[in-house]
C-alpha positions as CSV (number, residue, x, y, z in Angstrom):
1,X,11.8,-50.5,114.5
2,X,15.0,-50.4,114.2
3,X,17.5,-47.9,112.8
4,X,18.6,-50.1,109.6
5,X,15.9,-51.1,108.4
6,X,14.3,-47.9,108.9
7,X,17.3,-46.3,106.6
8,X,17.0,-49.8,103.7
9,X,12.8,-48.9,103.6
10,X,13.9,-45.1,102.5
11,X,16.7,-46.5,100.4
12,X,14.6,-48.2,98.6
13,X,11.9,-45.8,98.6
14,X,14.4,-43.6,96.9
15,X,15.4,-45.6,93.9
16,X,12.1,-46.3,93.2
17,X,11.1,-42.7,92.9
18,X,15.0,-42.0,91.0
19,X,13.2,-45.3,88.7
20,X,10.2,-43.3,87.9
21,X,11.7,-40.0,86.9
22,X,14.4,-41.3,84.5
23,X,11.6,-43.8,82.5
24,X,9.5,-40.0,83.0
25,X,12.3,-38.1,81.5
26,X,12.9,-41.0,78.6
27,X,9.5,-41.1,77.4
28,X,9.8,-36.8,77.8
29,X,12.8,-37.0,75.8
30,X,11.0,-39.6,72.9
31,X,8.2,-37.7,72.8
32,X,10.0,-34.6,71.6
33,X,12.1,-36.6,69.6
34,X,8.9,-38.0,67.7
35,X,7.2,-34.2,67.6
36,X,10.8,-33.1,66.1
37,X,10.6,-35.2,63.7
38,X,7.1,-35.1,62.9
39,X,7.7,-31.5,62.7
40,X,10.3,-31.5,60.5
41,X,8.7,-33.9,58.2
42,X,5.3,-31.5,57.8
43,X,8.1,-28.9,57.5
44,X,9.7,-30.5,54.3
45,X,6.1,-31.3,52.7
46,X,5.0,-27.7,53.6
47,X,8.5,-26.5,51.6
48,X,7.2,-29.6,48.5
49,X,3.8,-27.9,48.6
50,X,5.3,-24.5,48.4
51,X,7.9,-25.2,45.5
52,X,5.1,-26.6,43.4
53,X,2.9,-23.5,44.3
54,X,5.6,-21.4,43.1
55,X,6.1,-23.6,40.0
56,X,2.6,-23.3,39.2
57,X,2.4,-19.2,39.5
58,X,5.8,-19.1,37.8
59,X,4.0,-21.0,35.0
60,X,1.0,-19.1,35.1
61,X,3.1,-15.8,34.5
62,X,5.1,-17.4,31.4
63,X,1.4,-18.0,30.2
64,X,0.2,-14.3,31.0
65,X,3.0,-12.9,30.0
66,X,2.7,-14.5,26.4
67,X,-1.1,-13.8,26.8
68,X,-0.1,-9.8,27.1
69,X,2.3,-10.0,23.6
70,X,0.1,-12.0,21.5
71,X,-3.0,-9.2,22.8
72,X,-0.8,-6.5,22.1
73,X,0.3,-8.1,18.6
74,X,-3.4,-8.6,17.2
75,X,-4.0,-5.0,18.6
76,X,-1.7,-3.7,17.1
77,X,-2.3,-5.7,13.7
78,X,-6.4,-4.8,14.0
79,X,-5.4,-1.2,14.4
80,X,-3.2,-1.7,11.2
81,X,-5.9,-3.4,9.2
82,X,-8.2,-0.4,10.4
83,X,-5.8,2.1,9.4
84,X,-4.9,0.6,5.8
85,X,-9.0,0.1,5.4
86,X,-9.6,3.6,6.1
87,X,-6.8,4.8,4.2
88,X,-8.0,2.6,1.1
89,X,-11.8,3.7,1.6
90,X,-10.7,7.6,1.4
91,X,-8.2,6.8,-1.2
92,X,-11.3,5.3,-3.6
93,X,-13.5,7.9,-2.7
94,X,-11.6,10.5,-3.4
95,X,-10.7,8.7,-6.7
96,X,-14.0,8.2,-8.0
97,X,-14.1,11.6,-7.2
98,X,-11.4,12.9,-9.7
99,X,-12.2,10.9,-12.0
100,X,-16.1,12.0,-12.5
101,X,-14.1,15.4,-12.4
102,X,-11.8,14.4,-15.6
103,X,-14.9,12.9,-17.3
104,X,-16.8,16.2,-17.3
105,X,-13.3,18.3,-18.6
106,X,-12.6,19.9,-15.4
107,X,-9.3,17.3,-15.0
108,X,-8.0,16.3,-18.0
109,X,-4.6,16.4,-17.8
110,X,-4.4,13.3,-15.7
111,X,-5.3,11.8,-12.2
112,X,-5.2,13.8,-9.0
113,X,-3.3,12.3,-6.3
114,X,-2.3,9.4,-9.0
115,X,-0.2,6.4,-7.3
116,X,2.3,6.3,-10.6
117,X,4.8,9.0,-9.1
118,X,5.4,10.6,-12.6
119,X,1.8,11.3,-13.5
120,X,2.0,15.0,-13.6
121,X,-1.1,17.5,-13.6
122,X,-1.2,20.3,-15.8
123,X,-1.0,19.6,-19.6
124,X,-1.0,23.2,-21.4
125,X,-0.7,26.2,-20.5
126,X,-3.1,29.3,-21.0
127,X,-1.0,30.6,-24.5
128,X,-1.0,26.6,-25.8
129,X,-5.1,26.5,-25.5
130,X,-7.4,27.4,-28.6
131,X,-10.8,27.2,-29.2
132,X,-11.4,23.3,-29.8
133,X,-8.2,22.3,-28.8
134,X,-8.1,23.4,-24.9
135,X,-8.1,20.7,-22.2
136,X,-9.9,22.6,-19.7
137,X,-7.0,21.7,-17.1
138,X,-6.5,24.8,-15.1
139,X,-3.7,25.7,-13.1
140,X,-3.5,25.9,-9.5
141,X,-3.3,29.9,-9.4
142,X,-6.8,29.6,-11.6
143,X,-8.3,26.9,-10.2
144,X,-9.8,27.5,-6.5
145,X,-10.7,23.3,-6.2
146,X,-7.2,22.3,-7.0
147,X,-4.7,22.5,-4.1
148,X,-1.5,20.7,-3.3
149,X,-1.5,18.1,-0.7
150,X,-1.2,19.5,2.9
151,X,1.9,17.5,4.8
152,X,1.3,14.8,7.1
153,X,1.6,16.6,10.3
154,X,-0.1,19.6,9.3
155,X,-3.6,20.5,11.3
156,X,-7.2,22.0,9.6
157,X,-8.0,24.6,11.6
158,X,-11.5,26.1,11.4
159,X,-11.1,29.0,9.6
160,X,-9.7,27.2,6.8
161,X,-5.9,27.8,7.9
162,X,-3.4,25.4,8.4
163,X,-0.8,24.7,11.3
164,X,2.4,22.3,12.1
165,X,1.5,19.7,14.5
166,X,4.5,18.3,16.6
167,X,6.4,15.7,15.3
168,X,5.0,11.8,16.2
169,X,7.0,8.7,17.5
170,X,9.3,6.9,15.2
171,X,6.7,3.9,13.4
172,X,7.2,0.4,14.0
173,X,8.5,-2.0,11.2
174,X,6.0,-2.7,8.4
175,X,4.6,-5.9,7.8
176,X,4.7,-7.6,4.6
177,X,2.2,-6.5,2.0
178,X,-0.2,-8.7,0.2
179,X,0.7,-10.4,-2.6
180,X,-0.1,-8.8,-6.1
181,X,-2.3,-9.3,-8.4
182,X,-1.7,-10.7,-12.0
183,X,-1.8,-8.4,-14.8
184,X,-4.7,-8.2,-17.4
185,X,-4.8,-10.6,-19.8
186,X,-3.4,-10.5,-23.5
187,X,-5.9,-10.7,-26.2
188,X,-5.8,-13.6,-27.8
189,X,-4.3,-15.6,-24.5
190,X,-1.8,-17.1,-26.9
191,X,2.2,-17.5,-25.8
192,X,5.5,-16.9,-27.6
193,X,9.6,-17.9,-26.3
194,X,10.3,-15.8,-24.0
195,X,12.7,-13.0,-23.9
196,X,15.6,-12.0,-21.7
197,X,14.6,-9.7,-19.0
198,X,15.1,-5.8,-19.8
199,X,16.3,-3.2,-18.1
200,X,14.8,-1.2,-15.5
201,X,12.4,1.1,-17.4
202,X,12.5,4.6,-16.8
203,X,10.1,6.7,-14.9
204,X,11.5,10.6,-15.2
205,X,10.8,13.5,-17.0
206,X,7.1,11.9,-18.1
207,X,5.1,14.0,-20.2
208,X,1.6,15.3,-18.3
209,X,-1.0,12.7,-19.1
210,X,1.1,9.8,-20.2
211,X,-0.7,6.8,-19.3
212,X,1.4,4.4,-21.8
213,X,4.8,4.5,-23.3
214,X,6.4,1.5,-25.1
215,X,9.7,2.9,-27.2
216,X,9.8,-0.5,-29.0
217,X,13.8,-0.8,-29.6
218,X,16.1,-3.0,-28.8
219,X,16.6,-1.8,-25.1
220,X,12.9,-1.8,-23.8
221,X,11.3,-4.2,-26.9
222,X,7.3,-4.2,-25.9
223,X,8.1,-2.9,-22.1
224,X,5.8,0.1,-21.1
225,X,8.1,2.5,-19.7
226,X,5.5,4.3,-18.7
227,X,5.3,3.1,-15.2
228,X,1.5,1.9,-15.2
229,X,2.8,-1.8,-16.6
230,X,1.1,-2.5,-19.6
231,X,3.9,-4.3,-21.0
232,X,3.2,-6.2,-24.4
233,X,3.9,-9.6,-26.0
234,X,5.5,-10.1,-29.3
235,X,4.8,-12.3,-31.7
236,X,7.7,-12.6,-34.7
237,X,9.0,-9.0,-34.7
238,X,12.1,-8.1,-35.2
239,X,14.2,-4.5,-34.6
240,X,15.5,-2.1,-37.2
241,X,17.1,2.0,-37.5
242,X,15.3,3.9,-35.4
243,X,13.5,7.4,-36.2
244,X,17.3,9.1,-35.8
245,X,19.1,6.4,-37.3
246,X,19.5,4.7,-34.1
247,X,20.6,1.1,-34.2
248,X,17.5,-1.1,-32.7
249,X,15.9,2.1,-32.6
250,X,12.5,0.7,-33.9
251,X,10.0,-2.6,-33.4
252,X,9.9,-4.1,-37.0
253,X,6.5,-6.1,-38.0
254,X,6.6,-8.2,-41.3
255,X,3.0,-7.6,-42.4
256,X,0.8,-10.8,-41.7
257,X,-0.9,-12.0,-38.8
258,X,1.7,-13.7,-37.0
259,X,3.5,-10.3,-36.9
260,X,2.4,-8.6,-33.8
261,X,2.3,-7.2,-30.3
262,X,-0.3,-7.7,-27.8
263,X,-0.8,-5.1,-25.0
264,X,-3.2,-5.6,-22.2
265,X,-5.0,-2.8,-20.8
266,X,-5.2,-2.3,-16.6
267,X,-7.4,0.0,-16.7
268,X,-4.5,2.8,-17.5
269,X,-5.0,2.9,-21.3
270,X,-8.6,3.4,-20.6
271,X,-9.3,7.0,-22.2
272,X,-12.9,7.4,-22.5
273,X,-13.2,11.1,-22.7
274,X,-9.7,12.6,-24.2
275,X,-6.9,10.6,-26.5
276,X,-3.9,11.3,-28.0
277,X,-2.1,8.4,-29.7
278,X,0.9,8.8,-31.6
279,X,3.9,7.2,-32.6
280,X,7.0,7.1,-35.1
281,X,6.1,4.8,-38.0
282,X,7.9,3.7,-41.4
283,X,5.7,1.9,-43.6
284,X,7.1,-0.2,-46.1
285,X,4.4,-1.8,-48.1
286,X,0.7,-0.8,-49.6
287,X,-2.0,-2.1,-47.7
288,X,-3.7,-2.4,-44.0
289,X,-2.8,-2.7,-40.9
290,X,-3.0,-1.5,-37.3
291,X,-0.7,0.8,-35.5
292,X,-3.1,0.5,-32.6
293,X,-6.0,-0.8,-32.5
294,X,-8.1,-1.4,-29.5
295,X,-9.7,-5.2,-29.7
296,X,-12.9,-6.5,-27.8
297,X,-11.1,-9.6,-27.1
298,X,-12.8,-13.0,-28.5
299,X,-15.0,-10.6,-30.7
300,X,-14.2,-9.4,-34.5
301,X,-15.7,-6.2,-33.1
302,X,-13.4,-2.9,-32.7
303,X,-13.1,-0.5,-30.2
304,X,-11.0,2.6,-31.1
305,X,-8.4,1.9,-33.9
306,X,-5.9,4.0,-35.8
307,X,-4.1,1.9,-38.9
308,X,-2.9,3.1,-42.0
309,X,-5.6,2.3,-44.7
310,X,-5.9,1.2,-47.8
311,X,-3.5,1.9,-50.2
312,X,-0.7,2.6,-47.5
313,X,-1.0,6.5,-48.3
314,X,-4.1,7.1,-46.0
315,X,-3.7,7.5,-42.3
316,X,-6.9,6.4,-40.8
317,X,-8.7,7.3,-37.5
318,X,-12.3,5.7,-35.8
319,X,-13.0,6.7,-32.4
320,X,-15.7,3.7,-31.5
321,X,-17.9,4.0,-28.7
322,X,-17.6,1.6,-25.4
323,X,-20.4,-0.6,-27.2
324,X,-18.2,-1.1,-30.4
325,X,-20.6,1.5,-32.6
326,X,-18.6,2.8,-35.5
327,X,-18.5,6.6,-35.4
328,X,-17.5,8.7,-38.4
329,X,-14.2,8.2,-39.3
330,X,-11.4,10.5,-40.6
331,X,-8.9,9.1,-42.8
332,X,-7.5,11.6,-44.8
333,X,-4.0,10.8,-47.3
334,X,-0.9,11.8,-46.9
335,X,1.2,8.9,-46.0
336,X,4.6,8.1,-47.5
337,X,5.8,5.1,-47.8
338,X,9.8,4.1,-46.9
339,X,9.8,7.2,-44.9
340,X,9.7,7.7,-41.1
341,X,6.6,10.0,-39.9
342,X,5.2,11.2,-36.8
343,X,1.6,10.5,-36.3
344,X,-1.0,11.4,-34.2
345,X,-4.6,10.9,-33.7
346,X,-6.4,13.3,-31.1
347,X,-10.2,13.6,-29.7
348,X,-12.3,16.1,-27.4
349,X,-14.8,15.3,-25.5
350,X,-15.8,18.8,-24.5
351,X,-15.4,19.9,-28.1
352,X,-16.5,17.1,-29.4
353,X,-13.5,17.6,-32.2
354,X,-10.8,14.7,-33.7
355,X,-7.9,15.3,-35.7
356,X,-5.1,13.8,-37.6
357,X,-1.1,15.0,-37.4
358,X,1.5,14.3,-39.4
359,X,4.9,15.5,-38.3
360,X,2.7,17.7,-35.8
361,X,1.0,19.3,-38.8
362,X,-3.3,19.1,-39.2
363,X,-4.1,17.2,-41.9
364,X,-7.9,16.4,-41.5
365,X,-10.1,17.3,-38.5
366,X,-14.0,16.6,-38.1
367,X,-16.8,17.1,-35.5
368,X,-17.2,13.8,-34.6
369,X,-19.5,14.7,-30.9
370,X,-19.9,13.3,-27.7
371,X,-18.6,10.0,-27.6
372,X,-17.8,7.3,-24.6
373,X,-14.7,6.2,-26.6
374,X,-14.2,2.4,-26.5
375,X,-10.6,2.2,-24.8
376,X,-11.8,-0.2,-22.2
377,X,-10.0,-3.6,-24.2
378,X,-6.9,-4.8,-25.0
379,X,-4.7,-3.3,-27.7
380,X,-3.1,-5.1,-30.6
381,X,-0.4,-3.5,-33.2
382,X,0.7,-4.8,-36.5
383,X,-2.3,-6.9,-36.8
384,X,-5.3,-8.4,-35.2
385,X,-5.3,-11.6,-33.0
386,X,-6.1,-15.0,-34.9
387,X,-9.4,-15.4,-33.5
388,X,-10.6,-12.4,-35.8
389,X,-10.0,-13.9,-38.6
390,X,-8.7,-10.9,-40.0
391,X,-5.4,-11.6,-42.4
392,X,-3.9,-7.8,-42.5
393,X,-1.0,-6.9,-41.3
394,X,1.3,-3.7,-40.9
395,X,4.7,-3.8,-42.9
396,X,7.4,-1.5,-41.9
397,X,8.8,0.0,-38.1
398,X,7.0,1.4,-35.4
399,X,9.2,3.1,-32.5
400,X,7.9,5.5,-29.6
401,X,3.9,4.3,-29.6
402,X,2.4,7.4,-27.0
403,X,-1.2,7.6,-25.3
404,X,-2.1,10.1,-23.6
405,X,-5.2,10.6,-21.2
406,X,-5.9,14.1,-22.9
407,X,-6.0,15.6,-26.6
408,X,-2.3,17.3,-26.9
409,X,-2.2,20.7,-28.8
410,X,-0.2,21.2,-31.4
411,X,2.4,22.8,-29.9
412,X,2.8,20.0,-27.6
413,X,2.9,17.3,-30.5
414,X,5.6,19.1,-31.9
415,X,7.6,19.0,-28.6
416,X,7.0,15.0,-28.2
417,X,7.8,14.7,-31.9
418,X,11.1,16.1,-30.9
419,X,11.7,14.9,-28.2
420,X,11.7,11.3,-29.7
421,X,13.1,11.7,-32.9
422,X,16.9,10.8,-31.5
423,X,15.3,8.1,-29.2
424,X,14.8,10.3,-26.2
């Protein structure tokens, strides 16, 4: 064979094999290209799949998170409810306590641990007490049972000592309260024009055992200033001179039916076992009528009542029992008319003893015995409510009407006799 066409066979032979490698190295090159870019496109669906993964948890911790406050809210709000109910189950308790206490004279000068802040505790002291007129309220030096509250970090120890715990961690804000409760009803239900608000009333310097307080002038009008908010409604009075010659000092009633206030009774004015009621008074005409007279509403019944009695000269006293029995009354005379007088009405329960004042001098007492006073309704003054059908009515002023949950001594009528003459 010769030379050239032994070199054009390998010649060809070699573009043929240059031929296969370059169609090798171009599908090589494709198929990378393809698994790049297959690559790349799982890549970006892996980083889609991811980003909504994340979404999702980022979601599901919003949630959590709002899951933990709202758990840690009604925690803290069932713990509050707890704490509140507990509170309000020791707070009864130990109410019901003290007030089985008062009822069997060993607390009579007022409640123990009493919400209002001016309801003090002791009423007399030891040189004040007689016989038939004591209040069996002793002092805390005399009376082992009665002790002052301990503080609110103090610790009981168990021999009966006491020790100052650490101080706790500032309290979180409040919530709001519950709404209140409306007051007891009136009597007789029925409505007058409105007044302008009064002022504020006051709530210092309270006498020991004051559980109402209305100084019926021109400032307060029917507004128990008491602080236990048995606040009255008027019907047609007017104001007049006070005890001290005050201007407004005094409530003034016209003597009918229409002339009156109505007090409702929360529970405060409920004196079952020990009364004093007294007040300022200037009658004006001959004839009945109430100074204050406890009425079973919608009944012609009567619970406890003091008026002034027949011919206007006779002060007049009947402590009723809680089932509207008449008890023996004391009404003895002594009553002047066109004349300002303190009077007072008191009863005993230990003793068993009432009494009369006028100007904080005894003028008829009686053994009237143990008696579950009626004190338990509403009060009227001036006159009962239309649906009595009882026409009387008080003529004259009334200023500083008083009850007290105990039966005052005379030395301590004399003081609030004083103390109210000028208004004060």
């Amino acid at each position: 064979m010769s030379s050239e066409k032994l070199l054009g066979q390998r010649y060809s032979g070699s573009r043929r094999d240059r031929s296969q490698v370059s169609v090798v190295l171009v599908l090589s090159v494709g198929l990378a290209t393809v698994v790049c870019v297959v690559v790349i496109l799982e890549l970006n669906r892996s980083n889609s799949e991811l980003n909504k993964v994340n979404s999702e948890l980022n979601k599901v911790n919003s949630e959590l998170t709002s899951l933990k406050i709202d758990f840690a809210s009604l925690k803290a709000k069932l713990e509050a409810e707890k704490s509140a109910g507990s509170l309000e189950t020791a707070f009864r308790e130990r109410l019901a306590v003290v007030e089985t206490r008062i009822q069997d004279g060993v607390y009579v000068s007022g409640w123990e641990g009493n919400p209002k802040p001016n309801a003090l505790t002791d009423v007399a002291s030891a040189s004040q007490k007689n016989d038939t007129e004591g209040n069996d309220a002793l002092s805390e030096a005399n009376h082992p049972r009665y002790r002052q509250k301990r503080s609110a970090n103090s610790l009981t120890l168990p021999v009966g000592g006491c020790a100052q715990g650490p101080a706790g961690r500032d309290g979180r804000d409040g919530r709001d309260g519950q709404p209140g409760r409306d007051g007891a009803p009136g009597v007789s239900g029925e409505t007058d024009l409105a007044g302008p608000p009064g002022p504020p009333a006051p709530r210092t310097n309270l006498e020991p055992g004051l559980v109402g307080y209305w100084p019926l002038n021109e400032e307060h009008g029917a507004r128990d200033v008491s602080g236990y908010g048995n606040d009255g409604v008027t019907f047609s009075t007017g104001v007049a001179e006070g005890p001290g010659g005050e201007t407004g000092g005094a409530m003034y009633f016209h003597g009918n039916q229409g002339s009156r206030v109505e007090f409702p009774n929360n529970g405060a004015l409920d004196a079952r076992s020990y009364i004093t009621l007294q007040a300022w008074i200037y009658p004006q005409e001959t004839g009945d009528g109430p100074i204050f007279n406890y009425q079973p509403a919608g009944s012609t019944d009567y619970g406890v009542h003091f008026w002034i009695h027949p011919t206007g000269s006779v002060l007049w006293i009947r402590f009723n029992d809680r089932n509207a029995q008449h008890r023996h009354n004391l009404q003895p005379s002594g009553i002047t008319q066109n004349e300002w007088q303190f009077v007072t009405a008191t009863y005993h329960r230990t003793s068993g003893v009432q009494k009369l004042y006028r100007n904080a001098i005894e003028i008829g007492s009686g053994d009237l015995g143990d008696v579950d006073l009626g004190t338990q309704f509403p009060v009227t003054m001036g006159a009962r409510p239309t649906f009595t059908g009882d026409t009387r009515g008080y003529k004259g002023r009334i200023a500083h009407m008083q009850v007290y949950n105990v039966a005052l001594t005379q030395a301590q009528i004399q003081e609030a006799m004083e103390r109210t003459r000028n208004g004060g």
